[in-house]
N, C-alpha and C positions, 0 to 999 in steps of 0.2 A: 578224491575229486577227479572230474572227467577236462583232460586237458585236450586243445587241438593246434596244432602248429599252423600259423599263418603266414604263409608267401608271400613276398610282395606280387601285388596284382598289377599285371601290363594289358596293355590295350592292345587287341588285337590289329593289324594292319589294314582290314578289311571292315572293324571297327568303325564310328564318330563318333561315340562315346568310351571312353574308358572307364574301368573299374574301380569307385574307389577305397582309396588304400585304406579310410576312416569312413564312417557318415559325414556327411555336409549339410548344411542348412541348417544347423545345430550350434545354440549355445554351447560354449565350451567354461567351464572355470579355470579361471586367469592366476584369481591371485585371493588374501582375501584384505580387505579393507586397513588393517592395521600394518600390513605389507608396505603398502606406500604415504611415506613420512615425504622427505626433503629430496632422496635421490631416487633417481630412475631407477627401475626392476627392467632385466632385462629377461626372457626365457623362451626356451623353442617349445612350440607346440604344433601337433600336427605334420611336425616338419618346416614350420614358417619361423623365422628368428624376429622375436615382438619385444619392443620395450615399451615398459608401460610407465607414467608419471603424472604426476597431478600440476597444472597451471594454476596460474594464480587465483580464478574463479572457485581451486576446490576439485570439480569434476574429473574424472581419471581419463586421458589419451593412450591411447596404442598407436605407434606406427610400427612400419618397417625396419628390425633392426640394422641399419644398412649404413645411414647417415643422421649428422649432428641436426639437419632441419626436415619438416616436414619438405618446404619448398626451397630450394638454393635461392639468397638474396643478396649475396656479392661473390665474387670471383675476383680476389687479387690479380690485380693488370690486364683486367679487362670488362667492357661495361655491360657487353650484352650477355643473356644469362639466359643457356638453352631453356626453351619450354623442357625436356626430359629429366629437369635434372632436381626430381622430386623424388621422394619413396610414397610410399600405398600403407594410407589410415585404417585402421580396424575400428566398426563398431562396439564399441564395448559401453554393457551398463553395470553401475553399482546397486545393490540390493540386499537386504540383512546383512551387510557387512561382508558381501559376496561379491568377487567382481566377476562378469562373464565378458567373454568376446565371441562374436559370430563369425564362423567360418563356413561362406556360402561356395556351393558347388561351379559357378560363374561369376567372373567380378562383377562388384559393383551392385549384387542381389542384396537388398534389405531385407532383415530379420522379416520373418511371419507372424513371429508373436514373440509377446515380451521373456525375458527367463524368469525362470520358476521361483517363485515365490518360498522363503523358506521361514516362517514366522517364529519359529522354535526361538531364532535368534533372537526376534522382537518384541515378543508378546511377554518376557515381564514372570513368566509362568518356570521359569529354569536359569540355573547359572550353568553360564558355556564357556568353554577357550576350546583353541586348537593350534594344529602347527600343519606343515607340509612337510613333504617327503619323496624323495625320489627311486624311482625303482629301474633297476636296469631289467626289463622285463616287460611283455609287450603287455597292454590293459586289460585284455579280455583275462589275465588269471587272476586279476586283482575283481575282476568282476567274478568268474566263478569262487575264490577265496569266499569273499562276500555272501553271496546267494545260498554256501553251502555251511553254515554252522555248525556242523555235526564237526569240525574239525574243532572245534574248541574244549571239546575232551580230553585230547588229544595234545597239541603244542601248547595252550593257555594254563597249563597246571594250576599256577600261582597268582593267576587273575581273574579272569571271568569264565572260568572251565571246570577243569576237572570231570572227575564221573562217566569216563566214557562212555559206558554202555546206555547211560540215561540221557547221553548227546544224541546217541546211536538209535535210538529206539524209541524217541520221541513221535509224537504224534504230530505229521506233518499235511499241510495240505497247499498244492499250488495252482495260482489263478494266473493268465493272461488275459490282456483286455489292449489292444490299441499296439500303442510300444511301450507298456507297461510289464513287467512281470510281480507277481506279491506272491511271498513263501512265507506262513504262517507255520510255525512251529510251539508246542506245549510239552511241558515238561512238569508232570503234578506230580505232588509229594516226592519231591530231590532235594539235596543236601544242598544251600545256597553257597557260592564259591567266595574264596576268600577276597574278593573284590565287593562283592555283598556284604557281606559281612563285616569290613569294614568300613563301609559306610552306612549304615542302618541297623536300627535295631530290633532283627528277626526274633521271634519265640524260639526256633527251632526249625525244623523243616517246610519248603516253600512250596510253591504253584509258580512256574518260569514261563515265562512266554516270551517269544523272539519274533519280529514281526519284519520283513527284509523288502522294500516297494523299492526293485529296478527302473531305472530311467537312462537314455542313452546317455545323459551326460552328469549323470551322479545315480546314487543310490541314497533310499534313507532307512534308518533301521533303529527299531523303538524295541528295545529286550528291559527285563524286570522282573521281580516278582513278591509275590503276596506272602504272607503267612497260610499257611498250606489249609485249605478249606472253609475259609474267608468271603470273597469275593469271586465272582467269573470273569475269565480272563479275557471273555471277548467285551466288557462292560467299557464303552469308550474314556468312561470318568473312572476308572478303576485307580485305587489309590495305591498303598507299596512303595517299594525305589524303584526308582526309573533311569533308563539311561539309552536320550534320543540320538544317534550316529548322522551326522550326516557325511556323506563320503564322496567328493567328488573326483574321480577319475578322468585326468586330460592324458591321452597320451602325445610323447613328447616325439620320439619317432616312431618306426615298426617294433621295436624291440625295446622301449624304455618308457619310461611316465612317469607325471606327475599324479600325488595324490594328495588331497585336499581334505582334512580331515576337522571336525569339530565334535566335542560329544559335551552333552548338557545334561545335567541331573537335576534333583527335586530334594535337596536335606533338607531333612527332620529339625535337626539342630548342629550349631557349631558352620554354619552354612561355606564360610570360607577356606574354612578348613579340611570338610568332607569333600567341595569339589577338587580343593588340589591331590586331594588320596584320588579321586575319580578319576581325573588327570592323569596325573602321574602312570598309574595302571594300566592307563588305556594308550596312553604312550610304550609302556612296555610291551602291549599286547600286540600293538602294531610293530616294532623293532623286531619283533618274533616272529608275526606275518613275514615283514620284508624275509627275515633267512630263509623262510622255506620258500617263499615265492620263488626267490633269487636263483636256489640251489635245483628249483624246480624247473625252471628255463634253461638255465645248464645245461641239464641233463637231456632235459627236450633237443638241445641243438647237437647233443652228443651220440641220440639215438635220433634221426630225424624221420624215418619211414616204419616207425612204429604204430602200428593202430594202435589208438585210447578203448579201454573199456568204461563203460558205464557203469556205477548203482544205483540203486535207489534216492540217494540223495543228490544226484545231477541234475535232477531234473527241471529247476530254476533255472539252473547258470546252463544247462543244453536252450531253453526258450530264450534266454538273455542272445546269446549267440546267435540263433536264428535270427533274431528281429534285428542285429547289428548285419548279419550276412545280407537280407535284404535291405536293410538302408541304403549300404555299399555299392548293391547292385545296379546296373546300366536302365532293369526295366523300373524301379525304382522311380531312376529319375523320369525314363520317358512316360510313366502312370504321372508324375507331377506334372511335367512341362502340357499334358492333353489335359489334364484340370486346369490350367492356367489359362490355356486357347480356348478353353471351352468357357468357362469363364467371361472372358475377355468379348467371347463370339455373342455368348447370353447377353453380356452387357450393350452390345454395338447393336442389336437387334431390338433392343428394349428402349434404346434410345430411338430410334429408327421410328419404332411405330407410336411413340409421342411426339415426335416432329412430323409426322403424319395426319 
């Protein structure tokens, strides 16, 4: 996999804009729904220190980790109570069991649109759990890891891998669109891995498919397969075992993150039982991600002025990076702030010639 070392980025002096160190103007994932019981969660993301809790309505809060109130409302031995002496609320909405929080590039900016919708969790159609996980390691390798499944040959022996050379020499093909990336990958007639295997029950050799749709503040990734010459693998109702990833990546500062993980399956039979095997696995699969991640940034800060080489299979997680490089970027913002004024200009002119 192709990795690239990231600076912290400063603002030149001659600057009014700075670079920044993440995208902005971006849901981010917080937490997920069964996280916040009775006591407050606290966690750094972005670099910002948030606690999040639920009031007595139910609805999830974030403020600023800093102070016990939003607003100070007494001051022992004295009556007047400065206006500053508040911390700074976060937007945050609940959604499948998902919480996000908005981290806009100027205070005080409301979201553009709502976060993303993930019905996997709601529709009824899969049993799901997950957990979280932290990584000392900056997100963009948790995002190339992802993009690039040919590693699962490789470190997943005992789970959802195996077979290198049939990880290796799959039939791949990658699309961008927006700030989207989709890495479609097939793997017909392979030996199904013993993650498959126990949980379904194959004839014998499969049809795999791995289906990876990048987004700046998660990824989702739908992998499975058929009994080998069955069904086609681009059929959207295609039956088989299934198993839908959703992976949301917040990072926590330049070099660490959080990861947000759920994966939902489809049993045949014994339904409670096949997903904790699902589980379980996919839990082991990630604790093995983290070592090589982990070992892999090391090593990055240990050789720091190393050019990365490329293969064939970077070529997701190289697009993923570009569309995060340009988010980051100063012109970035100034292409938004001139659709806003323009906007804004459209809209004050259109008023104009109806009061006319």
């Amino acid at each position: 996999m192709s990795v690239v070392t990231v600076d912290p980025m400063k603002s030149s002096t001659t600057s009014p804009i700075p670079l920044s160190t993440f995208p902005l103007d971006q849901w981010y994932v917080v937490a997920f729904s069964w996280e916040l019981k009775e006591k407050p969660l606290a966690r750094t993301l972005l670099g910002h220190s948030v606690v999040l809790f639920r009031p007595t309505e139910g609805k999830v809060a974030a403020l600023e980790d800093r102070c016990c109130q939003c607003q100070c409302i007494e001051i022992p031995g004295q009556t007047k109570i400065p206006g500053k002496a508040r911390v700074a609320a976060f937007t945050v909405r609940e959604r499948d069991q998902i919480v996000w929080i908005w981290f806009a590039r100027e205070p005080d900016v409301e979201p553009t649109a709502e976060p993303p919708v993930y019905d996997v969790h709601s529709s009824g159609l899969y049993l799901f759990e997950g957990d979280t996980c932290h990584y000392d390691a900056p997100y963009q390798l948790i995002h190339d890891n992802l993009l690039d499944l040919s590693h699962l040959g490789y470190v997943h022996l005992h789970t959802i891998g195996g077979d290198a050379k049939t990880h290796m020499h799959a039939k791949m093909t990658v699309e961008s669109e927006g700030d989207t990336v989709r890495v479609v990958r097939h793997m017909l007639d392979s030996t199904p891995p013993p993650t498959y295997v126990a949980a379904y029950p194959f004839t014998c050799r499969v049809d795999r498919w791995q289906e990876v749709e990048f987004h700046v503040n998660h990824l989702r990734i739908w992998t499975g397969a058929l009994d080998a010459g069955t069904e086609p693998l681009d059929a959207k109702d295609r039956g088989g075992f299934h198993m839908r990833g959703f992976h949301g990546v917040t990072p926590e500062t330049e070099s660490s993150s959080h990861y947000f993980w759920t994966i939902a399956t489809n049993p045949k039979s014994n339904p409670e039982a096949v997903k904790q095997k699902v589980v379980e696995q996919t839990r082991l699969t990630f604790d093995e991600d983290k070592v090589v991640i982990e070992a892999q940034y090391r090593n990055m800060c240990r050789f720091p002025n190393r050019e990365m080489i490329d293969i064939h299979v970077d070529v997701g997680a190289n697009r993923a990076r570009r569309i995060l490089d340009r988010l980051r970027s100063p012109g970035n913002y100034l292409h938004n702030a001139w659709r806003k004024r323009s906007s804004t200009a459209i809209q004050y002119r259109n008023n104009r010639k109806r009061l006319s």
